[in-house]
VEXDO-578855 format. One record per residue: residue in three letters; x, y, z of N, C-alpha, C, O in turn. Coordinates in steps of 0.001 Angstrom, whole numbers, plus 500000, padded with zeros to 6 digits. Example, Ala and Ser with C-alpha at 12.3 -4.5 7.8 and 13.67 -1.06 7.14 Angstrom:
VEXDO-578855
Ala513190494310507800512300495500507800513200496700507800514236496681508465 Ser512850497750507080513670498940507140512900500030507870513409501138508039 
//
This chain:
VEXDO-578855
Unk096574913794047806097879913534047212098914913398048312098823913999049383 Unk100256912282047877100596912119049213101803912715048654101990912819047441 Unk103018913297049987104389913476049615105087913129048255105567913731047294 Unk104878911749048709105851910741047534104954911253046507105385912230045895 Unk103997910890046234103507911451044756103917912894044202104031913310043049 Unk104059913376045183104235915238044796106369914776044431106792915129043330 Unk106642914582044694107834913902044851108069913473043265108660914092042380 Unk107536912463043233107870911957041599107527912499040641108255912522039649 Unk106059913216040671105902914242039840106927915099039560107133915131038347 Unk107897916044040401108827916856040509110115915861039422110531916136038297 Unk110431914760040270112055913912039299111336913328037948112134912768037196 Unk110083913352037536109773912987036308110097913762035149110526913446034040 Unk109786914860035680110268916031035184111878916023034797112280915852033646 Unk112749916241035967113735916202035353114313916212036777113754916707037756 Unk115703915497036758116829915149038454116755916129039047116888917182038422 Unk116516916158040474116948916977041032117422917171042691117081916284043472 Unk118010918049043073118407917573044437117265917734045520116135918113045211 Unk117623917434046754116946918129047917116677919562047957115664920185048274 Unk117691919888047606117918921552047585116670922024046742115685922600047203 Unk116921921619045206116326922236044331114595921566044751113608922293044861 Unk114588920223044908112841920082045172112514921047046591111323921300046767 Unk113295921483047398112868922523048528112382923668047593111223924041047772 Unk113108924271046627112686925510046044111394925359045313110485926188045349 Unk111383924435044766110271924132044354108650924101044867107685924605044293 Unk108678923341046141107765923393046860107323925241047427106206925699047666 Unk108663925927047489108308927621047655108121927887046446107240928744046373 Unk108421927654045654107855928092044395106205927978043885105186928540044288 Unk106500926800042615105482926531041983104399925751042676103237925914042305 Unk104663924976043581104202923504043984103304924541045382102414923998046036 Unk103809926372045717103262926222047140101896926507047784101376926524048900 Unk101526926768046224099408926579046544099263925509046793098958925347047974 Unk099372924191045939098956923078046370099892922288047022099355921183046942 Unk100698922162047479101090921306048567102468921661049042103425921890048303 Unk102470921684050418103195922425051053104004921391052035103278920786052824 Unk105138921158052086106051920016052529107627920973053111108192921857052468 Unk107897920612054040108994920986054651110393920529054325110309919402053838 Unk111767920976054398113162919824054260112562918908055345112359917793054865 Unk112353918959056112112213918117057410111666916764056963112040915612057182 Unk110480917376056140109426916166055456110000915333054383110019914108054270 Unk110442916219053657111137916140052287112534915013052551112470913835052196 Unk113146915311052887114237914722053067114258912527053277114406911518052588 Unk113971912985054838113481911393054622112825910518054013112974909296054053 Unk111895911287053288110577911020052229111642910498050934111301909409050473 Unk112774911066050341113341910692049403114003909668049666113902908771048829 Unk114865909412050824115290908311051460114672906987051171115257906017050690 Unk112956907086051648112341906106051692112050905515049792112359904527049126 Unk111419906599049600111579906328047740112896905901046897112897905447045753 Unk113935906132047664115142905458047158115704904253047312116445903601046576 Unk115030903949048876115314902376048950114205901448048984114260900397049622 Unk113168901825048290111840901454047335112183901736045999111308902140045232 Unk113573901545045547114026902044044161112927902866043357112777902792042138 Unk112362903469044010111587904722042913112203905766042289111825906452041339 Unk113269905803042987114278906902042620115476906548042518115610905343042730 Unk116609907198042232117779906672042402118683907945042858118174909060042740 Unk120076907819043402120839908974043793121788909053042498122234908096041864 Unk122041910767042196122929910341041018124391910473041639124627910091042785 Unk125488911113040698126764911140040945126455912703041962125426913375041897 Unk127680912993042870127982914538043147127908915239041926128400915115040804 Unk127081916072042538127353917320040985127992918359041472128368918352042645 Unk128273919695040424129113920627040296129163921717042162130078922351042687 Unk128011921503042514127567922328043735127780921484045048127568922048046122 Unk128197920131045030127991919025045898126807918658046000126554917623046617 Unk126168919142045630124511918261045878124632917183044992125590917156044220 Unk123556916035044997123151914637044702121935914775044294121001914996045066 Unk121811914652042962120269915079042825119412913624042487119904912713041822 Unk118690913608042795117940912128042284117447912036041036117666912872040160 Unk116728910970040894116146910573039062115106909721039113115299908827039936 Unk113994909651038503112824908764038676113752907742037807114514907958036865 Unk113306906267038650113448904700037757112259904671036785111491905515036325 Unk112459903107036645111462903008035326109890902717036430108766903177036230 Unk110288901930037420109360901407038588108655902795038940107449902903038720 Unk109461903981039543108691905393039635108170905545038983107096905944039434 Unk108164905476037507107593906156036577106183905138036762105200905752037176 Unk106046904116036583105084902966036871104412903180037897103427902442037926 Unk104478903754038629103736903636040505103320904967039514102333904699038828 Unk103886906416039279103421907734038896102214907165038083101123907700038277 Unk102290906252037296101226906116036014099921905665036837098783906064036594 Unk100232904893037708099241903875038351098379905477039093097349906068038768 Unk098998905622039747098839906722040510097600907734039673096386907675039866 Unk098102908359039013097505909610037704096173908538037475095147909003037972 Unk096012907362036900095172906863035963094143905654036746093369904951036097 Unk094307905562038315093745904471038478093431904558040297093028903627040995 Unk093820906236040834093667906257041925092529907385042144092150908005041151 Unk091975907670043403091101908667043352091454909911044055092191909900045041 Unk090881911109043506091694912169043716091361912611044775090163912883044860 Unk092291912887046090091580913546047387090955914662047425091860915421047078 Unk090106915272047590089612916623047281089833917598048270089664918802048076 Unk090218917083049357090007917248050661090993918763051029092163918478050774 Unk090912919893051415091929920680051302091755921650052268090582921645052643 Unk092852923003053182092798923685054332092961924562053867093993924741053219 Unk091774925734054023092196927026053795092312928033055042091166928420055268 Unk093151928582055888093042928982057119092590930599056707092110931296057601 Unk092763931170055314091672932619055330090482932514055845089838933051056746 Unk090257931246054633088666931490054775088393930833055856087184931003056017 Unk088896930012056917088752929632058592088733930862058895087599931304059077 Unk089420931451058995089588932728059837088290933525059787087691933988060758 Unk087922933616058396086702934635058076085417934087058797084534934893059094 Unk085249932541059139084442932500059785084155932953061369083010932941061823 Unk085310933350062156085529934254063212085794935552063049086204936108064068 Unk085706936116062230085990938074061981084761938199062719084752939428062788 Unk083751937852063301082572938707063739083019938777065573082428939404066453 Unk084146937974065686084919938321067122085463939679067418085540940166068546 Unk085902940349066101086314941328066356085719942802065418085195942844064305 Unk085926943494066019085269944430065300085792944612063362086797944275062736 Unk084452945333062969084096945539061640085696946223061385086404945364060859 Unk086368947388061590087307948145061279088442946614061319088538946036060236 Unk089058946153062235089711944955062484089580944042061410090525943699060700 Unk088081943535061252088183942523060175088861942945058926089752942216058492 Unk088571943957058339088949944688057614090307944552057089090667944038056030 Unk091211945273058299092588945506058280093014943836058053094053943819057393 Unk092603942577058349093114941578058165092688941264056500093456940862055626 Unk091433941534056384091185940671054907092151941968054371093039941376053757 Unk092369943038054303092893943850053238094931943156053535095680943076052561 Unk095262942894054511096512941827054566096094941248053600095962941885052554 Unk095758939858053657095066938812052898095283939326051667096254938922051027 Unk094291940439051053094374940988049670095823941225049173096146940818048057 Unk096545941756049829098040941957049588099085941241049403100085941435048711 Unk098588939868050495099012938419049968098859938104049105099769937972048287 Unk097523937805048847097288936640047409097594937804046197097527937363045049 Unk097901939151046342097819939492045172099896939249044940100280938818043853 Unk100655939485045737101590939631045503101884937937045437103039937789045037 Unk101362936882045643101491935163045138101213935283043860101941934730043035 Unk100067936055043455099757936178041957100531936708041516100472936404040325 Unk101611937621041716102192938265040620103655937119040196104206937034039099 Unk104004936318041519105086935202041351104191934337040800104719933916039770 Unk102856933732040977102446932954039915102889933525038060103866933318037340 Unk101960934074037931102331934859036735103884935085035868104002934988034646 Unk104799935348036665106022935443036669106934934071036249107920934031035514 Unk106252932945036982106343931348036875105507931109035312105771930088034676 Unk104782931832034916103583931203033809104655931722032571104922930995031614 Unk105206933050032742105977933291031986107318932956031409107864933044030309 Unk107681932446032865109128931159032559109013930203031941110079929617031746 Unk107797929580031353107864928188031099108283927908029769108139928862029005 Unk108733926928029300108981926766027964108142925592027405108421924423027672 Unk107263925898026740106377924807026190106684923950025416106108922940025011 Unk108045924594025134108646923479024291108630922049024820108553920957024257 Unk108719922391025971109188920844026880107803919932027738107080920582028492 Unk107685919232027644106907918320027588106529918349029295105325918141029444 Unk107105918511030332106885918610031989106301920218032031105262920484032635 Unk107062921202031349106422922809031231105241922523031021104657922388032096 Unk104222922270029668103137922077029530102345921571030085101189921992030132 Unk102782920460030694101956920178032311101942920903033287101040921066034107 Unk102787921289033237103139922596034626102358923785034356101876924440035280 Unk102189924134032994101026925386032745099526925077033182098649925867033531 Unk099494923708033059097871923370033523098019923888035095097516924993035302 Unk098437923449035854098850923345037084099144924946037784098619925425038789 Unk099890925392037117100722927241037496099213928396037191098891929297037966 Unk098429928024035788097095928627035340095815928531036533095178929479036992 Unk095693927284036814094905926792038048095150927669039409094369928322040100 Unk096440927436039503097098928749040966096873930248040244096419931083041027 Unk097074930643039114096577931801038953094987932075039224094490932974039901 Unk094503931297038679092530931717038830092560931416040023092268932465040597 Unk092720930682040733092810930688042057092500931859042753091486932400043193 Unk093980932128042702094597933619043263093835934751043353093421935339044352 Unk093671935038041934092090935623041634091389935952042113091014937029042577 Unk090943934507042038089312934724042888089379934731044775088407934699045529 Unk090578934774045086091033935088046380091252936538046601091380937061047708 Unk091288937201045346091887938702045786090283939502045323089739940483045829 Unk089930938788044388088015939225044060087130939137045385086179939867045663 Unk087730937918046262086952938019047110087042938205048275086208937853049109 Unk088664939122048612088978939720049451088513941270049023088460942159049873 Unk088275941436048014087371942669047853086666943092047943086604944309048116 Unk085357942024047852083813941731048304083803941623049784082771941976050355 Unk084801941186050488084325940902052001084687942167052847084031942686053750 Unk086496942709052068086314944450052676085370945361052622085255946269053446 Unk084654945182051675082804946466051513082441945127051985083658945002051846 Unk082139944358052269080906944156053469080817944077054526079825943933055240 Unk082551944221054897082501944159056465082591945549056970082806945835058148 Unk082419946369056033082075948139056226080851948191056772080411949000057589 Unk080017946712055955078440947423056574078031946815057788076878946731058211 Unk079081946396058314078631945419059924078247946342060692079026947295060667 Unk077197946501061508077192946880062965078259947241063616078562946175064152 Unk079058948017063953079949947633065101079419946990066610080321946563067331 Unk078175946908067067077883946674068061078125945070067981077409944667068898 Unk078652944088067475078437943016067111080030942412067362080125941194067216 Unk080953942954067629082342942929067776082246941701069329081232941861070008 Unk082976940881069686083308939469070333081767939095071561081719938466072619 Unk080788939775070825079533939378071598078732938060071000077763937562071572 Unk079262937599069820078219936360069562077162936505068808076622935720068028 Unk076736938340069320074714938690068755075113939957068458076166940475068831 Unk074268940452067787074102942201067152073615942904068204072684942541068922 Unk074362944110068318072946944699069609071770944377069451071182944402070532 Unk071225944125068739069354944172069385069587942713070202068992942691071279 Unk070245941656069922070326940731070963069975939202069614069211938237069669 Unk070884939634068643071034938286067684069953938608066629068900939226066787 Unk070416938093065616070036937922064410068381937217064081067814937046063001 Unk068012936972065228067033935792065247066234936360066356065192935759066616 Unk066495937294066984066074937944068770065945936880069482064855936613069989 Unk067145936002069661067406934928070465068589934973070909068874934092071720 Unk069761936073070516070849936585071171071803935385070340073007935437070591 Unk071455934576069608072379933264069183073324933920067534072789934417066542 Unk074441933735067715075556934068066752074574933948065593073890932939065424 Unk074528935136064714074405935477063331074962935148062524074678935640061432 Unk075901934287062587077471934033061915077048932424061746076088932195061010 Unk077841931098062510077890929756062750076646929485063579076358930147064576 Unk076132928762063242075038928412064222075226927204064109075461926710063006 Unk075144926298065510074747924996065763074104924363064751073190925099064380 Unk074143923074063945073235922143063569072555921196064329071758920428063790 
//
């Protein structure tokens, strides 16, 4: 999914400024896609003079909030119904977890139990978001598919920051930034127990 798409999704919904699509992206939008003002900004620029959007009047705060055209709404449709979905995605926990055997068992630990404290306190602002919504409205109900998804998510991030604190209890400590277990690897070839070469 690119910017601009995350973009129109947001003004389809309903106008809004720079300001408010920044909150957004910390908000609801910040499991799946994560965009900066930096990014954001010029990105609307460009969608505006690709009339996908339009600028409205100053409003009450001085901000300028934008509005999907009829053309946005058209590229959004094309988009949803006729493009293919990237699957492609970065998780730097679970990167990380593939190096915890650098450092000792107690260490790994203290990081995944961070981790646990994270995703559980994202879950409780997910949740919090699930409860704001008003289904009355036609962008909410899409947004529950979407906010529900970041909850199970979450979940199964804090389920399985639970599973990896008891198992990294049962590591060796002798195994801490050596590569191999004391006896000299997993294999008695001294070669990482963890990633191995293909």
């Amino acid at each position: 999914m690119s910017l601009r798409m995350a973009l129109l999704t947001l003004l389809a919904g309903a106008p809004r400024s720079g300001y408010d699509i920044g909150q957004e992206f910390d908000g609801v939008l910040k499991f799946v896609w994560h965009a900066k003002p930096t990014q954001v900004y010029p990105e609307l620029k460009r969608l505006a003079a690709d009339r996908l959007i339009r600028e409205q009047d100053e409003g009450s705060r001085g901000r300028r909030p934008y509005e999907i055209t009829d053309e946005g709404m058209r590229v959004l449709r094309t988009w949803l119904l006729t493009s293919d979905t990237d699957h492609s995605q970065r998780n730097e926990t679970v990167l990380r977890s593939f190096a915890l055997w650098v450092v000792s068992p107690q260490e790994a630990a203290g990081y995944l139990r961070e981790e646990r404290e994270y995703h559980r306190a994202r879950l409780r602002g997910m949740r919090a978001l699930k409860n704001g919504l008003d289904l009355r409205l036609a962008p909410d109900r899409a947004a529950l598919l979407g906010v529900e998804a970041g909850i199970r998510r979450l979940e199964a991030m804090v389920s399985w920051a639970d599973w990896a604190i008891e198992t990294v209890s049962t590591w060796p400590t002798g195994m801490a930034g050596t590569g191999r277990v004391a006896s000299g690897g997993a294999d008695g070839r001294g070669r990482n127990p963890g990633i191995r070469p293909r």
